[in-house]
C-alpha positions in Angstrom: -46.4 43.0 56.8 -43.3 42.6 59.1 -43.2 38.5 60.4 -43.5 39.5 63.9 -46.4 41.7 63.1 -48.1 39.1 61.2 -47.2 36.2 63.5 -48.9 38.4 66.4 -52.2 39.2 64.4 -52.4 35.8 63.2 -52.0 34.4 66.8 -54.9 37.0 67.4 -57.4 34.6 66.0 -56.4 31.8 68.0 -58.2 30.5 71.3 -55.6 27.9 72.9 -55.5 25.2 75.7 -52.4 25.6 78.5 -51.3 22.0 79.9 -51.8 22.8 84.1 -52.6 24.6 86.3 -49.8 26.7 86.3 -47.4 28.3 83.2 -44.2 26.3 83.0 -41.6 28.1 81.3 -42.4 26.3 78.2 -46.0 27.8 78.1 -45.4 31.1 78.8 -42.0 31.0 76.2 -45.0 30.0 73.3 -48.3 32.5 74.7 -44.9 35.0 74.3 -44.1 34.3 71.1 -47.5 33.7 69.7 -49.5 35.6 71.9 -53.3 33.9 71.3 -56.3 35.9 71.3 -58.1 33.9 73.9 -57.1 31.0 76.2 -59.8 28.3 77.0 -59.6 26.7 80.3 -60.4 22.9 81.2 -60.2 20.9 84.7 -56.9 20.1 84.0 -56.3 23.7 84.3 -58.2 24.5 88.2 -57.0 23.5 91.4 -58.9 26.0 93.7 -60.9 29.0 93.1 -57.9 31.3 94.4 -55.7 29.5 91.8 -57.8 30.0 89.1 -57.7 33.5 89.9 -54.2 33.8 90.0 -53.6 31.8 86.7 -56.1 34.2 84.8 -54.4 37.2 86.4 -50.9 35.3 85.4 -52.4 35.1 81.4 -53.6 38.6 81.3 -50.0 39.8 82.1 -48.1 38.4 79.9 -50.8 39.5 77.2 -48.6 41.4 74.6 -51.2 44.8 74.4 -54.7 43.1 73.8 -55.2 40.7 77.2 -56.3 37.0 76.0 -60.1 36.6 76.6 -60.5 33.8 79.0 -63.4 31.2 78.2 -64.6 27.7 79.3 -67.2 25.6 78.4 -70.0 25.9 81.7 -73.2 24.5 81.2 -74.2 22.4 84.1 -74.7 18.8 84.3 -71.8 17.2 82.8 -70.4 20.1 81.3 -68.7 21.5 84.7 -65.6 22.4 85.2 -65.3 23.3 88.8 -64.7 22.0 91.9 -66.5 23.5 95.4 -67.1 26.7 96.1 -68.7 26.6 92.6 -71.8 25.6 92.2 -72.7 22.7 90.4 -76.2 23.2 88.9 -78.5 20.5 86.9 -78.2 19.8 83.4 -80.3 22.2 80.9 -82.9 19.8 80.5 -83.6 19.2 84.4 -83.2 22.9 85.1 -85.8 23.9 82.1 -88.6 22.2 83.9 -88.4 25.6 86.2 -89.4 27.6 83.3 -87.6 30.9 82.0 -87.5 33.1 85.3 -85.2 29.7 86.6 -83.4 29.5 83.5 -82.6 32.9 83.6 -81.8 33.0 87.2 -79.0 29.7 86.5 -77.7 32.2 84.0 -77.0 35.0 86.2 -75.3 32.8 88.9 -73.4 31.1 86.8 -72.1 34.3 85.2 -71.5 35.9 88.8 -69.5 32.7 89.7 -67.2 33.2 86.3 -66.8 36.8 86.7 -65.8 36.5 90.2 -62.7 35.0 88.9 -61.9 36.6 85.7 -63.5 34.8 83.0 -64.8 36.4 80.3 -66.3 34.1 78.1 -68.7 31.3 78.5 -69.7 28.9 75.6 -73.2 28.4 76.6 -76.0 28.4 76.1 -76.3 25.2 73.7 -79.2 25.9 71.1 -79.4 22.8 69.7 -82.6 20.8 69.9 -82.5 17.4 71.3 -84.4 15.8 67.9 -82.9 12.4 68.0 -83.0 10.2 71.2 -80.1 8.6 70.2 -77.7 11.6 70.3 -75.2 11.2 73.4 -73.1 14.0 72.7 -76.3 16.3 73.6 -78.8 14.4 75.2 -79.8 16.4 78.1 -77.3 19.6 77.5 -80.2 20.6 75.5 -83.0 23.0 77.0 -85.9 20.3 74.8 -87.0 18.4 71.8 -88.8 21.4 70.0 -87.3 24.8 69.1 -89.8 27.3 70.5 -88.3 26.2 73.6 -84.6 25.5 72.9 -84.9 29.4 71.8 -87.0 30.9 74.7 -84.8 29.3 77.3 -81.3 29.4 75.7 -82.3 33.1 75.0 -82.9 33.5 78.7 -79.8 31.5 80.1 -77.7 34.3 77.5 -79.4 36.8 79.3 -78.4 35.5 82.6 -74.8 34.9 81.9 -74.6 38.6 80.7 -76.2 40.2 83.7 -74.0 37.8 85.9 -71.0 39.2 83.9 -69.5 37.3 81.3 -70.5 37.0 77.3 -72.3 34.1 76.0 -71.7 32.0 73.1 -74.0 30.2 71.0 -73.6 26.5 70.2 -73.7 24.4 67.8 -73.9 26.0 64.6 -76.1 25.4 62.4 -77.4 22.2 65.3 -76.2 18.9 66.8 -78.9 17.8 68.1 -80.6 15.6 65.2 -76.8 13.7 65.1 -76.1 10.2 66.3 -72.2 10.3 66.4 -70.1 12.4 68.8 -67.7 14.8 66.7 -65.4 14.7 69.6 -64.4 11.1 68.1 -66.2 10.7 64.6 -67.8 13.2 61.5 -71.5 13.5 62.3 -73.6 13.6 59.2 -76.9 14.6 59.0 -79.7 13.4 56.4 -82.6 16.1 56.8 -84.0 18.1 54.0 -83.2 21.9 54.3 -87.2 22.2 54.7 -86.4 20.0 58.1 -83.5 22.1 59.0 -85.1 25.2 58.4 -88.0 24.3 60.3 -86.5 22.4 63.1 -83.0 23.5 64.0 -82.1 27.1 62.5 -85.0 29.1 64.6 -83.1 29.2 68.1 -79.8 30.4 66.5 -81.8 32.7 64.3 -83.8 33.7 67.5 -80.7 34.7 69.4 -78.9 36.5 66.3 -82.3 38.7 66.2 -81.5 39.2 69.8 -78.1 40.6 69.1 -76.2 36.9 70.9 -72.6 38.7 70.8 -70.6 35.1 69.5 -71.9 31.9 68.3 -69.7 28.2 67.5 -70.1 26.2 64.7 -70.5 22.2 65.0 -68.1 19.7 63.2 -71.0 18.2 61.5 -71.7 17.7 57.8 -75.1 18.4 56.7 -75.6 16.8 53.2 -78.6 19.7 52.7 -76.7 22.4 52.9 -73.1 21.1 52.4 -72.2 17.2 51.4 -68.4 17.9 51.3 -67.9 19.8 54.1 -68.7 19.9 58.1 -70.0 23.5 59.3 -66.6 24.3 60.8 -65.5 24.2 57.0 -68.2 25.3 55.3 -68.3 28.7 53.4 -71.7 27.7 52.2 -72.6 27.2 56.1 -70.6 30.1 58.1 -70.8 32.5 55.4 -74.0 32.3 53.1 -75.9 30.9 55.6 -75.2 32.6 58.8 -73.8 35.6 57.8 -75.6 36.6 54.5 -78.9 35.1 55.0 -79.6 35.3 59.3 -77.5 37.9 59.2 -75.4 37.4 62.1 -72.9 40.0 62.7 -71.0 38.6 65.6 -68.0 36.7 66.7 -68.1 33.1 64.9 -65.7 30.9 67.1 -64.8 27.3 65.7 -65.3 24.2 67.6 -61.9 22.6 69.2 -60.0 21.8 65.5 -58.2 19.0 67.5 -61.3 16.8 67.5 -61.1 14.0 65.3 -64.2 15.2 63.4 -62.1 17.3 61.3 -58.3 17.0 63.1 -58.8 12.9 61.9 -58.4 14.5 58.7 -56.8 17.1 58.2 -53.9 18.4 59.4 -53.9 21.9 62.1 -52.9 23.7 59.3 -55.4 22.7 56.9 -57.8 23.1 59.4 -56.8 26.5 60.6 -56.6 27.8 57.1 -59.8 25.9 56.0 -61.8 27.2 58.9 -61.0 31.2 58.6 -61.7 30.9 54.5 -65.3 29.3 55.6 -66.1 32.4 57.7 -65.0 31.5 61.1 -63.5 34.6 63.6 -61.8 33.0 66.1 -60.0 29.0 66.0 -60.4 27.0 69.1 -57.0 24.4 69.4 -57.6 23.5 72.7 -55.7 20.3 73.4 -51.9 20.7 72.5 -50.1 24.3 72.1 -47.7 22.1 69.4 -51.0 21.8 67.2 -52.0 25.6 68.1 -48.3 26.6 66.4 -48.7 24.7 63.7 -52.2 25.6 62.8 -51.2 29.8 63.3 -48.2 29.2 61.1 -49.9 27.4 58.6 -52.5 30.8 58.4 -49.0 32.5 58.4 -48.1 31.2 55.1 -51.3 31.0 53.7 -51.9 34.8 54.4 -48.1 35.6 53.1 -49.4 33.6 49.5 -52.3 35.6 49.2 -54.2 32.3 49.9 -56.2 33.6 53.0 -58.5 36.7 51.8 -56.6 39.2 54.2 -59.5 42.0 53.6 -62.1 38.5 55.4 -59.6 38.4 58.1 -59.5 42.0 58.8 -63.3 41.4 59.7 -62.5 38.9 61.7 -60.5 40.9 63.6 -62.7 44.1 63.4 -65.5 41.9 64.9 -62.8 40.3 67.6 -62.2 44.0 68.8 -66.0 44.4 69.1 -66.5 41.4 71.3 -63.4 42.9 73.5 -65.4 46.0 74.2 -68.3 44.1 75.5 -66.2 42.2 77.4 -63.9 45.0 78.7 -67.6 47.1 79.8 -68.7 44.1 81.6 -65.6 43.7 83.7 -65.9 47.6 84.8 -69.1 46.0 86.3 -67.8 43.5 88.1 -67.4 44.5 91.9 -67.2 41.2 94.1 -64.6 39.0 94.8 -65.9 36.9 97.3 -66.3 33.3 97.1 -68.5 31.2 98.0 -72.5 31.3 96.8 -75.5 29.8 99.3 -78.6 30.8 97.6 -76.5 29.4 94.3 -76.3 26.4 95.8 -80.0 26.7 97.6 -81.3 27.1 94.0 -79.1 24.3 92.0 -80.7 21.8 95.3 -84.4 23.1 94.3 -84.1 22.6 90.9 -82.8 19.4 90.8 -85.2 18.0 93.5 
């Protein structure tokens, strides 16, 4: 394969921060050269709701053929991006007292609101039950403490977000909610019997796979069940026996950010990169630094030109990318407004959190 051809698909598999709200010329000479298949978008990244718009038009321009799906984490609570005229609804577990029909309804305005500005992608809902008190890092981003309900209403805030617009993603894979550290900073372990597991955190993910959930994200978490060596992110045992053979999940498998110190305290990007697409994973998340981003596509690079990378797995990968880009291509022929600005979005987030 020619290097630009490879360096191109390989930068296909990568989701990437951007520094500001803008693209200096430094940014847009490395999306050019390494064009990524997604960028992810933080608060560092919005100013206004008209220069959101305008950055997300900006990235799907210089796009070399396949635009860059455009994603964000947006769950509510403290997982909000967005400044007024968004809406700022309650966490998961204040707006799950209102039952499924206000789940659901959340989920559609919140995927109006994304749409409205181009984004394609949301990484919500979170299916992890809440198990352990302790746990900081989910704590009340999770819909409850039991998994009937983390399923029926993580279920209905995925149908939401796709009638409002934008595709849904699954998190955290295979569950972060029985964990005490925060993989942001430290490597979660967790202790429970694969009877425990089975019973307690697999159902909602397998509940939204048998639902046909278009993409799901894996956790940086090691459990010692299921894999002692390895977090999830990592885990062949996890992403590929597990969620692909045995629930049978045909979807997009995006990793967690590789620049967390779970697994980026370490290894290295490349390692990571490389480490994370032979486990099973579809599509890498480097969200902080576009340095690390190069590195970890250039390290797949050379792993790929060794014949150390299974080229036929990531030929899946990118079969199954394509797929998510049709959804996501069908639902932006939907979208029709472009106005801004949401009262009965904001009426709602005010009842709910009453």
């Amino acid at each position: 394969m020619p290097t630009s051809l490879l360096r191109r698909t390989v930068a296909g598999l990568f989701m990437v921060g951007i520094p500001g709200p803008r693209l200096d010329p430094d940014t847009r000479r490395i999306l050019s050269e390494h064009p990524p298949g997604g960028v992810i978008l933080f608060r560092r990244n919005i100013r206004s709701a008209t220069q959101l718009r305008d950055l997300i038009a900006t990235l799907r321009e210089l796009g070399a053929g396949a635009e860059p799906l455009i994603a964000l984490d947006h769950e509510g609570g403290r997982v909000q991006r967005f400044r007024a005229p968004f809406t700022h609804f309650p966490p998961a577990a204040t707006v799950a007292r209102g039952g499924t029909r206000a789940v659901e309804a959340v989920g559609q305005a919140m995927g109006r609101e994304l749409a409205t500005v181009g984004i394609d992608i949301d990484f919500a809902p979170v299916l992890d039950v809440c198990s352990n008190p302790r746990n900081q890092v989910i704590g009340d981003r999770a819909y409850g403490t039991t998994p009937d309900v983390v399923a029926r209403l993580g279920l209905a805030q995925a149908r939401g977000l796709s009638r409002g617009g934008v595709v849904p993603c699954g998190k955290h894979f295979p569950g972060h909610g029985g964990t005490i550290g925060d993989s942001h900073h430290v490597l979660p372990r967790v202790k429970a019997s694969r009877r425990a597991l089975a019973d307690l955190d697999l159902p909602p993910f397998a509940r939204a796979i048998e639902s046909g959930i278009p993409a799901l994200m894996t956790a940086h978490v090691v459990y010692d069940a299921l894999d002692p060596r390895q977090p999830a992110t990592l885990s062949s045992r996890i992403c590929r026996d597990l969620l692909r053979h045995r629930l049978g999940f045909r979807g997009v498998l995006f990793s967690d950010d590789l620049e967390m110190q779970a697994v980026a305290g370490r290894r290295s990007p490349e390692r990571s990169a490389v480490g994370a697409l032979a486990a099973g994973c579809d599509m890498l998340l480097v969200c902080q630094s576009l340095d690390a981003a190069v590195r970890a596509m250039q390290g797949v690079e050379r792993a790929v030109e060794r014949e150390t990378l299974d080229a036929a797995a990531l030929a899946r990968s990118l079969l199954r990318v394509h797929a998510l880009r049709r959804r996501v291509a069908a639902l932006r022929r939907g979208r029709v407004s472009r106005r801004l600005g949401w009262p009965k979005h904001a009426a709602l987030a005010r009842r709910l959190g009453a």
